[in-house]
C-alpha positions in Angstrom: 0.0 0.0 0.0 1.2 3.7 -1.0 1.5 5.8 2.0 0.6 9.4 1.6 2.2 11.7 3.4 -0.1 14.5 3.9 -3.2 11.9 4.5 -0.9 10.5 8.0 -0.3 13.8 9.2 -3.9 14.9 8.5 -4.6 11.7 10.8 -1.9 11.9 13.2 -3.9 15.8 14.0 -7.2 14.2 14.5 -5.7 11.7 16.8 -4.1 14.5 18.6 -7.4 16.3 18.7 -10.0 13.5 19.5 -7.2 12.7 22.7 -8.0 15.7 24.7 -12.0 16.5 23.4 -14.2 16.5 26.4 -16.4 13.6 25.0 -13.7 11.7 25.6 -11.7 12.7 28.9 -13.8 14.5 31.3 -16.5 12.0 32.2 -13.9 9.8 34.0 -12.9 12.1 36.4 -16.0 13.0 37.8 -17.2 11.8 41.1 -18.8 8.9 41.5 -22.0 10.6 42.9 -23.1 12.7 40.4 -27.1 13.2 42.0 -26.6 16.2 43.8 -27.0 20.0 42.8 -24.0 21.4 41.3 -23.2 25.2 39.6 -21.2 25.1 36.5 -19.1 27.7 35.6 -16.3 27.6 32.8 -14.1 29.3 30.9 -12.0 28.7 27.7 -11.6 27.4 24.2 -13.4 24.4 25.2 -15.7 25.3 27.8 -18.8 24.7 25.5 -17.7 21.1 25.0 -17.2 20.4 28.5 -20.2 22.2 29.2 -21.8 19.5 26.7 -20.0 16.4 28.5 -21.1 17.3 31.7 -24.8 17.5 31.0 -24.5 14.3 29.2 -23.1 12.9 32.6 -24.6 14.5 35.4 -27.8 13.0 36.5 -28.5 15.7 39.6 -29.7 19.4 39.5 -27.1 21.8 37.3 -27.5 25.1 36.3 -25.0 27.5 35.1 -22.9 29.8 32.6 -19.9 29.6 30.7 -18.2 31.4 28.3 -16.1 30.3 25.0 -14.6 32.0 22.0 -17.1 33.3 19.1 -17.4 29.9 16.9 -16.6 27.6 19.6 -20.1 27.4 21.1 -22.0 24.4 21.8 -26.1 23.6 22.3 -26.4 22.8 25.9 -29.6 22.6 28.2 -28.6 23.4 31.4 -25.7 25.4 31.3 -26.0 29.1 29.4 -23.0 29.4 26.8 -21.8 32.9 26.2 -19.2 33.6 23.0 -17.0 36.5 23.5 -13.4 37.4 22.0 -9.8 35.9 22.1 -6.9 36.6 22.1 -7.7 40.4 23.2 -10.5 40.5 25.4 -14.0 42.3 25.0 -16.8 43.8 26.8 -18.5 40.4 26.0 -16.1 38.8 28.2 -16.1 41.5 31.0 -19.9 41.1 30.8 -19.7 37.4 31.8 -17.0 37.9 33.9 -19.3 39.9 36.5 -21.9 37.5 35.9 -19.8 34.2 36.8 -18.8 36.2 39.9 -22.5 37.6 40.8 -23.8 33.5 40.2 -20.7 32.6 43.1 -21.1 35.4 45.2 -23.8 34.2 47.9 -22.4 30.8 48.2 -22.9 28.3 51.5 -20.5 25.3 52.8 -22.8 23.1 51.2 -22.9 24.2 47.5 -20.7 22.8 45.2 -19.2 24.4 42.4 -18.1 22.7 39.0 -15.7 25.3 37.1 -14.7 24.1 33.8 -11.3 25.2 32.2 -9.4 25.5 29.2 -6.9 27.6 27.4 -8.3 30.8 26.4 -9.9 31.4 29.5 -7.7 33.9 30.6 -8.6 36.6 27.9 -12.3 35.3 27.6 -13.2 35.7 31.2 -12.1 39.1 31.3 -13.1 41.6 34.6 -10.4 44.5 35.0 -9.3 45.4 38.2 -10.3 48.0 40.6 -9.7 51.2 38.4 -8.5 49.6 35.4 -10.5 49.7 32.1 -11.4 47.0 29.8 -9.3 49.4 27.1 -6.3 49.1 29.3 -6.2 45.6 29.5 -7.0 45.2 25.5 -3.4 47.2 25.6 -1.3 46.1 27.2 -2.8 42.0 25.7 -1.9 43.5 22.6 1.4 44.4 23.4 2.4 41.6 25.0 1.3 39.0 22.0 3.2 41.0 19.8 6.4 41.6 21.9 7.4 37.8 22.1 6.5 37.2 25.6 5.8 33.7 26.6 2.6 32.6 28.1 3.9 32.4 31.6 4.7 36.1 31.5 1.6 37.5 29.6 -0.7 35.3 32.3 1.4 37.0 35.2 0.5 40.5 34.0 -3.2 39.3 33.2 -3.7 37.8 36.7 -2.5 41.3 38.6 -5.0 43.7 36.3 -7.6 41.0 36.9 -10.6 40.7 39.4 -11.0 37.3 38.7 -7.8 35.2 37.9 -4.8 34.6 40.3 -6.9 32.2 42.4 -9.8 35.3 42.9 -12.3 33.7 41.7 -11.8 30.9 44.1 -12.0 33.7 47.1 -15.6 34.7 45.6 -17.0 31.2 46.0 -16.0 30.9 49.5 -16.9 28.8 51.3 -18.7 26.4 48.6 -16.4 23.5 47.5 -15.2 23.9 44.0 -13.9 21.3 41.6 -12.1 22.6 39.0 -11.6 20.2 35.7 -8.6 21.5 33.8 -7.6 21.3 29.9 -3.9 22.2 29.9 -2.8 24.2 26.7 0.7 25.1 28.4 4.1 23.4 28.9 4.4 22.0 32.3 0.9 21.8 32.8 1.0 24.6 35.5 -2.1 24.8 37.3 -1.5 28.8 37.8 -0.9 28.7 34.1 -3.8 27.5 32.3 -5.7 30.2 31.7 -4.2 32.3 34.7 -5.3 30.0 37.3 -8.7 31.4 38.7 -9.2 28.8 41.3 -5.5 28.1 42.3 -2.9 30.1 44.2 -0.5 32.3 42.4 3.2 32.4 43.2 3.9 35.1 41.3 4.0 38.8 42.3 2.7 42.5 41.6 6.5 43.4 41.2 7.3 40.6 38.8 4.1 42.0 36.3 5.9 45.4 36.1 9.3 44.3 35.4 7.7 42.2 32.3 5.9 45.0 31.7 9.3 46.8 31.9 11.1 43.9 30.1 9.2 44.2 27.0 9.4 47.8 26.8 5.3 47.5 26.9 4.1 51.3 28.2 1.6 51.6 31.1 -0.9 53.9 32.1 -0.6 55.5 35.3 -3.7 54.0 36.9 -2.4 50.7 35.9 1.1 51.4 37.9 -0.4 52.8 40.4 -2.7 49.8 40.9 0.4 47.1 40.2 2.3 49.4 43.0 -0.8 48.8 45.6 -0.9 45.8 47.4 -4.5 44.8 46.9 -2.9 44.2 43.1 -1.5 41.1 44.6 -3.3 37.8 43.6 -4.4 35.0 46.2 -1.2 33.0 47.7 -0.9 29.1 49.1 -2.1 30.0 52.6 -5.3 32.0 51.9 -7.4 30.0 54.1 -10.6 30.3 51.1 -8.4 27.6 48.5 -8.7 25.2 51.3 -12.0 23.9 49.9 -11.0 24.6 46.0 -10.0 21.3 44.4 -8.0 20.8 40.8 -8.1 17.8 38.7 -6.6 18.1 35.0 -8.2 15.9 32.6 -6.1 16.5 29.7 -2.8 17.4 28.6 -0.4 18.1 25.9 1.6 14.9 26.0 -1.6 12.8 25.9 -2.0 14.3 22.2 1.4 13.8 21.5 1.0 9.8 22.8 -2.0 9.3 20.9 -0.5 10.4 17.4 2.6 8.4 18.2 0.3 5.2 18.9 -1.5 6.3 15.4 2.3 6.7 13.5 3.2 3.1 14.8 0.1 1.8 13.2 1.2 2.8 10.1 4.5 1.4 10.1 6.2 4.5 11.4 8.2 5.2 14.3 7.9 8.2 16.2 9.9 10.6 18.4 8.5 12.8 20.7 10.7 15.6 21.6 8.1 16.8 24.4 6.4 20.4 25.0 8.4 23.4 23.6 8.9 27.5 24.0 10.7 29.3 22.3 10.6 32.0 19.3 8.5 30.0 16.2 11.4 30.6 14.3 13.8 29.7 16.2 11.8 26.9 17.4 12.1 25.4 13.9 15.3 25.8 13.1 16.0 23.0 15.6 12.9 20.4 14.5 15.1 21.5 10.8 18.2 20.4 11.8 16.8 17.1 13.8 15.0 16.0 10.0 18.8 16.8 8.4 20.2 14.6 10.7 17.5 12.0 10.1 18.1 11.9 6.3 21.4 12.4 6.0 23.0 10.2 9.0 19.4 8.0 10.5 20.2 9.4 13.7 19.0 10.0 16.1 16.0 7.8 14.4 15.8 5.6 11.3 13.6 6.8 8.4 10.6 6.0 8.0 10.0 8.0 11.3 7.6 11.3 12.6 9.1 14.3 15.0 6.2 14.8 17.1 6.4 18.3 19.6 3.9 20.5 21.3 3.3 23.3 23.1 3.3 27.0 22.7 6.0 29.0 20.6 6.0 32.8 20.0 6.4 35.3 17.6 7.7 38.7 18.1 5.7 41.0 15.0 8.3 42.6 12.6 6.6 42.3 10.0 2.8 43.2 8.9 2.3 40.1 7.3 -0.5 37.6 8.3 -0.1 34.2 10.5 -0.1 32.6 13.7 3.1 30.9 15.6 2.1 27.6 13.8 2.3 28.9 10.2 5.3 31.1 11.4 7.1 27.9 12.5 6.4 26.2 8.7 7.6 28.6 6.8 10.6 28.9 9.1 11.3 25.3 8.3 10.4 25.5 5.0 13.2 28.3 4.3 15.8 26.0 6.5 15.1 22.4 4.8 14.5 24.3 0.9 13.1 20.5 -0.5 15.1 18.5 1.6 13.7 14.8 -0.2 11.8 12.9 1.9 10.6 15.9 4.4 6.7 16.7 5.1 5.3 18.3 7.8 2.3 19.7 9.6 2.0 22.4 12.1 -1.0 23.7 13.9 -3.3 24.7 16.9 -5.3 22.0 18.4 -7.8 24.6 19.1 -8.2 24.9 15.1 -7.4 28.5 15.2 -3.6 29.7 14.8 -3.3 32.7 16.3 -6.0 35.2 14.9 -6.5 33.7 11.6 -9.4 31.5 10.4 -6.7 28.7 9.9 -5.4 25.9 12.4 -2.0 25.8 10.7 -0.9 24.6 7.3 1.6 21.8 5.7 4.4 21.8 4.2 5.9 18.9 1.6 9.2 18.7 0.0 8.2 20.6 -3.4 6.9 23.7 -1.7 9.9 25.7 -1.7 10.7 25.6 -5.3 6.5 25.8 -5.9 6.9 28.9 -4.2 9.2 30.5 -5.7 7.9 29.1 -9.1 5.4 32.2 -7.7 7.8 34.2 -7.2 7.7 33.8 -3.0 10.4 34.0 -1.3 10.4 32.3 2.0 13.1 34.4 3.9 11.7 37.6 2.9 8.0 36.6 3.4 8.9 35.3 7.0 10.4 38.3 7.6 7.7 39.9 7.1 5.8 37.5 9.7 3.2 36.4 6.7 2.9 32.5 7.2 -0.7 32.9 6.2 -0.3 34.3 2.8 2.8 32.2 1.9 0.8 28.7 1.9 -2.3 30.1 1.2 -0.5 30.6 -1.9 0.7 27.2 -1.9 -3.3 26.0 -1.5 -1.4 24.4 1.8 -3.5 26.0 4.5 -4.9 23.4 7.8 -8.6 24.1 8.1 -10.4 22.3 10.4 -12.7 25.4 12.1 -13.2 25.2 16.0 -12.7 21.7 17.6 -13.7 22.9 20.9 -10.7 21.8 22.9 -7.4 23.2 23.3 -3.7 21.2 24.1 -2.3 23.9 22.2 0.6 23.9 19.2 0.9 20.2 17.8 3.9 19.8 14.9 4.7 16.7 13.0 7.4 16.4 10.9 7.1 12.9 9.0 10.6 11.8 7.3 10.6 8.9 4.9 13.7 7.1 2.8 14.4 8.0 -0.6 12.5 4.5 -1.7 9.2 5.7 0.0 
């Protein structure tokens, strides 16, 4: 049987996807008494789909909101789904912000509260601080996804200008018991990461926020230093006595993916390598996953062809350029330019969320002819990288990965299938 290249990796996505959906995951880590009353709240790319697989489980009394990108919404019963923006938030996600706290805010020791999250939640449930405007915090998010920052140190800022993240939201249910079921999008799996930990404690500090803020040359408002310079800016910490009933169970994670499409690679007769979560600049990023395939094809080290390079997590890109394309695209067409048609080299890169970046694309592929395709059109992958326009480089190469919304999120997935010169 022919193998075809872009047909695996296609698969090896879905694989990656259908892992961490919340049809499949979340379910088995509910209690085993599911008859009582329970509040759901959630926030995040997936929120509607867990929203979904918890009504389909629960057989007590649930009632509830929860809020998800626009696209990413789901029919549920029960629970109200609100769609509001990512990656900069909106006054639809400030709106639902005050109502998730409003819904926790009269709470007794015997309520129990279901909060269901995913990447994405931290700019979708979005409630400023005390004197801080939803314009401010559109701002500075800007700033920060365009200044290279990783996701640790955008989430720091968030969580200091927020009402809600840094473990607040935890402090508003007080003293109801809340179970938080977590998606993981980030490297390490960080509780205080995903989505800037709303029901967690935060070991991070007003002061550290202003030095990224400092770092990144990002320019503040006064009100916003002033309030980062207050000490009511500082987020909930290990020994606040209201996270002693807040509980956190993650129910999905970026190496599961990354299992899955290896499992899915060894049925097809190839072997994989999983090099694990990565940060880093996109295209820096893939200037290493570049040298690994050279050393693949010209040496079978430090695996034999037929073989996939299987990575995740969440890369950056710092905007030079006014091009268009997300950190997946922007790592292809790095790797394009480094390989130029190295024989034998495919790959796919994209966002398990189906959405790279901003864009209306989950990634794109690249195959062994596209460099000299391009520039058959006259592209020229250093200068179109340069100008950070992933997008329109294999949109021009009818290479774009559309998949819409898959209502989950174990963010960045890359596969880099390498096969002998016989294949």
């Amino acid at each position: 049987m022919t193998l075809d290249p872009q047909a695996l990796l296609r698969e090896l996505f879905a694989a990656a996807i259908d892992a961490a959906h919340p049809r499949q995951v979340l379910a088995d880590h509910l209690p085993a008494d599911r008859t009582g009353r329970a509040i759901v709240i959630g926030a995040g790319k997936a929120a509607a789909a867990m929203a979904e697989a918890i009504e389909a489980a629960w057989e007590g009394e649930i009632s509830g909101l929860v809020v998800t990108r626009y696209g990413h919404g789901a029919d549920c019963r029960k629970i109200e789904v609100v769609e509001a923006a990512h990656p900069v938030p909106d006054d639809a996600g400030e709106r639902v912000a005050r109502r998730v706290l409003e819904m926790v805010g009269n709470l007794q020791e015997s309520d129990r509260v279901i909060f269901l999250l995913s990447g994405g939640g931290s700019s979708l449930l979005a409630l400023p601080a005390e004197g801080i405007s939803l314009a401010d915090k559109q701002a500075i998010n800007k700033a920060l996804l365009r200044s290279g920052a990783h996701i640790g140190e955008m989430n720091c800022v968030r969580k200091h200008l927020s009402a809600i993240k840094g473990g607040r939201l935890a402090k508003a249910c007080w003293p109801a018991s809340v179970y938080t079921y977590a998606i993981s999008d980030v490297p390490g799996d960080e509780a205080t990461v995903i989505a800037s930990g709303p029901t967690v404690a935060d070991p991070t500090t007003s002061a550290e926020a202003l030095e990224i803020l400092a770092r990144y040359n990002i320019e503040i408002p006064a009100n916003v230093r002033q309030w980062l310079e207050d000490p009511r800016s500082e987020t909930v910490k290990a020994d606040d006595p209201c996270l002693s009933r807040s509980h956190f169970q993650l129910i999905a994670r970026p190496q599961q993916s990354l299992e899955a499409a290896a499992e899915k690679a060894r049925a097809a007769g190839i072997a994989p390598l999983i090099l694990g979560d990565l940060e880093g600049e996109s295209r820096e990023v893939a200037k290493v996953h570049a040298g690994i395939a050279r050393q693949v094809v010209l040496h079978g080290q430090p695996i034999a062809a037929p073989c996939v390079i299987l990575s995740g997590g969440e890369t950056t890109v710092t905007v030079r350029g006014n091009g268009r394309g997300g950190r997946n695209a922007e790592f292809l067409l790095s790797l394009t330019e480094n390989l130029q048609g190295l024989p034998g080299v495919y790959a796919l890169a994209g966002d398990t969320d189906g959405i790279d970046g901003s864009e209306d694309n989950a990634g794109a592929l690249m195959t062994p002819d596209s460099y000299a395709r391009a520039e058959a059109l006259g592209l020229s992958a250093a200068d179109e990288l340069a100008n950070n326009n992933g997008y329109g480089y294999f949109q021009a190469l009818d290479a774009l990965l559309m998949t819409g919304p898959t209502r989950t999120n174990v963010n960045d997935f890359r596969a880099i299938l390498v096969l002998p010169p016989s294949a």
